[in-house]
N, C-alpha and C positions, 0 to 999 in steps of 0.2 A: 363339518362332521369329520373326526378324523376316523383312524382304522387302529385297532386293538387287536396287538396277535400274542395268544397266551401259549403256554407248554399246559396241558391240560390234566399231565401224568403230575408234574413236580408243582402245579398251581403255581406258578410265574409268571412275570410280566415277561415276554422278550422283546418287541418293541412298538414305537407306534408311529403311525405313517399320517401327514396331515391330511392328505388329499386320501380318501377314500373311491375317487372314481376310479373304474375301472384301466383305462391309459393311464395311471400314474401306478397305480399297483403292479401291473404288470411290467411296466420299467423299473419298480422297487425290487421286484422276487427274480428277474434275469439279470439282477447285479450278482446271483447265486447260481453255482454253475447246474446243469442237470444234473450231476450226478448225485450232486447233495441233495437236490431237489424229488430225484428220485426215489432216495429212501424216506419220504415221505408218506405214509400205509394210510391215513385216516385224517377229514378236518371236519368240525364240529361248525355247522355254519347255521344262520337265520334263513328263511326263503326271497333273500336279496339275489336278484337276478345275475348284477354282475359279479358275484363272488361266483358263484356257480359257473361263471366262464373263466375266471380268474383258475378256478382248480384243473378248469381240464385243459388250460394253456401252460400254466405251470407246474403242476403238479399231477403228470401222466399217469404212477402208479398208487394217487390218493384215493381211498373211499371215503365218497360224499357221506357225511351224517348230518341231519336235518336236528337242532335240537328237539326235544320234547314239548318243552318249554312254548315254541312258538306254534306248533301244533296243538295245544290246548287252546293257543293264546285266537289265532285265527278261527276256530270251532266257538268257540267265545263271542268273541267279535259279531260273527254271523249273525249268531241268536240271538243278541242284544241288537240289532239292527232289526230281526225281524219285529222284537217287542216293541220296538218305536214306533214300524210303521203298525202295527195294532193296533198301540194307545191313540192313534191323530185319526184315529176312522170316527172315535167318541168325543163327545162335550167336556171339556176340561172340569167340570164339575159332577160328573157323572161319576158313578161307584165303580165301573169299570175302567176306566182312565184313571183313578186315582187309585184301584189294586195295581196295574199296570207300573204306574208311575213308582211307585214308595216300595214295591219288592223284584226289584227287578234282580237283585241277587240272589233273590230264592231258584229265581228262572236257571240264574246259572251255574247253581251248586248242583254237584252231583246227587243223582235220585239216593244214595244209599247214603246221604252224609246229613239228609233232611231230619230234622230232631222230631222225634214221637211224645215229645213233650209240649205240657199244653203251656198256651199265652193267651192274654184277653184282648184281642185288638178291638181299638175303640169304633176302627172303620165297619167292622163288622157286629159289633156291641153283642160278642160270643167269645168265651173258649175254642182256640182250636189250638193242633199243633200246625206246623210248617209243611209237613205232608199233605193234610187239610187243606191249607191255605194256598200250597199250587195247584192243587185239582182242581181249586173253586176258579182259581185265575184263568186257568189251563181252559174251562167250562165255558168259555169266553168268547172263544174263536176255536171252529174246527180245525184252520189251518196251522193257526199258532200252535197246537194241540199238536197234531202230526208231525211238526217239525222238532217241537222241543224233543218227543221221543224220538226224533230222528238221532240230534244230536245227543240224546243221554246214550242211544246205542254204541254213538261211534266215540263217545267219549268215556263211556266206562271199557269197552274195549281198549282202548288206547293207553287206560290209564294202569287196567290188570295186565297189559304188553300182551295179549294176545290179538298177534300178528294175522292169523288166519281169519280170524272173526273180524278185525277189523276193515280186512279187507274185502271179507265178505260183503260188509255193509255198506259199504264204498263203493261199488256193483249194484247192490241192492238196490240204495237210493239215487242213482246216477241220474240224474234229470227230471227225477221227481218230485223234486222239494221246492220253495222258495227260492227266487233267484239268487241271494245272500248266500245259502246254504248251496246251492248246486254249483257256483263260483269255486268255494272253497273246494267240495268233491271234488273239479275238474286241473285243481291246481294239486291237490293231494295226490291225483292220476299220474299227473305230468313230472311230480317227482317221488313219484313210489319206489323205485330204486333208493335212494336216499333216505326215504322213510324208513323203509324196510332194515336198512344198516339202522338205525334207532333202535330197533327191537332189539339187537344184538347185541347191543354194547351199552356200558354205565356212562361211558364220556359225555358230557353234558357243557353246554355253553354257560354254568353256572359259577366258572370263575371268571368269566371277562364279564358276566352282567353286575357281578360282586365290585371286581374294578371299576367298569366304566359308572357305579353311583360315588364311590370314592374320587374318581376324577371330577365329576360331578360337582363334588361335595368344595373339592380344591378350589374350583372356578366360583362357586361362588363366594366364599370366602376373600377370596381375593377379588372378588368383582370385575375379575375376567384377565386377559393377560394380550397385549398389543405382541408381542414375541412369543412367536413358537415353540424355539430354541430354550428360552426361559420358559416355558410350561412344561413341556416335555424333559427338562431338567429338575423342573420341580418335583415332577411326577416321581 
C-alpha cells in the first residue's frame, strides 16, 4: 500500500511515498524543515490511526479534517453488519431471510431518498413502493428496527451538516445500540474534534480517491510493476 499526498486547493498530485507505515512517513515529512511544515493550517485524512499521529508529530499547526466520505462509509458498514446478523437468526428459505437478503440497499439509502413509487415484487406478489417495503422488512426485528432509525438519524444529520444535531445524537445513542453501531459512536467520540472541522469546510478526500482508482486502473493495465521507481514514474 503506498501513500498519496494531494494539494486539495489546486487538485494535484504532489507525491507518493511507497511505504505508508507510520516510521517511514515520518522519516519522509522530517526531510522538510518545521518551518515549512508549519504553515501547514488543515489535512483531509480517513480514520487511519497512524496518519492521525503522523499529523500531530509533523505537522504542529495542522487541523485534523476527517473526510465525509468515510463517515458515511463507517455508519454504513455498521448497519449492513447489523442486517447480516438478522438474516442468520432465519431459515435461508424463509420470507424473512430472503426480504433481508435481496434489499439490503433499501436498508441503507437514506429515509428521504426512498421512492413513493409503486413496484410489483414477486417476493411479495403486491404493489408496493420502497417506503413500504422497508417498514415491512424493518417489522422483522425490533432491534433491527431501532437501530436502522438510529442510523437514518445520525446519517441524515450528517449529510444536511448539521453539526449540533448530529451530535446531539451521538450522546443520545451512546451505548444503546447494537454492538456494530455503538463501536462506531465510540470512535466518532474519540475523534469528534476532527469531525467537527468537517462541518466547517468543503475540502474533501475526493481527489486522492479520484487518483488513487486511476492508479488503480495503471496497475492493472500493466499487470503490476516489479519497480517502484518505474510506477511512481509512470504515474
Amino acid at each position: 500500500m503506498s501513500f498519496i499526498l494531494c494539494d486539495a486547493y489546486n487538485k494535484e498530485l504532489i507525491d507518493i511515498v511507497e511505504d505508508r507505515r507510520l516510521p517511514s512517513l515520518i522519516q519522509y515529512f522530517h526531510r522538510f524543515d518545521l518551518r515549512v511544515r508549519s504553515r501547514v493550517r488543515g489535512i483531509v485524512i480517513d480514520m487511519y490511526e497512524p496518519y492521525i499521529q503522523l499529523i500531530k508529530q509533523c505537522f504542529p499547526k495542522a487541523e485534523i479534517i476527517i473526510d465525509r466520505f468515510h463517515v458515511v462509509q463507517h455508519l454504513s458498514r455498521a448497519m449492513n453488519k447489523i442486517r447480516i446478523q438478522t438474516l442468520k437468526r432465519f431459515h435461508n428459505q424463509s420470507l424473512e431471510y430472503r426480504l433481508l437478503k435481496r434489499h439490503w440497499q433499501l436498508l441503507l439509502k437514506p429515509r428521504e431518498d426512498l421512492s413513493d413509487r409503486y413496484y410489483r415484487y414477486r417476493l411479495l406478489d403486491q404493489l408496493i413502493t420502497h417506503r413500504e417495503l422497508v417498514e415491512r422488512i424493518l417489522s422483522i426485528d425490533e432491534e433491527l428496527q431501532t437501530n436502522w432509525l438510529a442510523y437514518q438519524n445520525l446519517l441524515m444529520s450528517f449529510r444536511k451538516r448539521d453539526e449540533k444535531r448530529f451530535f446531539h445524537w451521538l450522546d443520545e445513542y451512546r451505548k444503546h445500540l447494537h454492538p456494530h453501531l455503538n463501536t462506531v459512536i465510540e470512535t466518532f467520540h474519540k475523534l469528534s474534534p476532527a469531525i467537527r472541522n468537517s462541518f466547517r469546510t468543503n475540502l474533501t478526500n475526493g481527489i486522492v480517491e479520484g487518483m488513487n482508482n486511476k492508479i488503480k486502473l495503471i496497475k492493472r493495465v500493466s499487470y503490476g510493476y516489479r519497480s517502484f521507481l518505474n510506477f511512481r514514474t509512470r504515474i
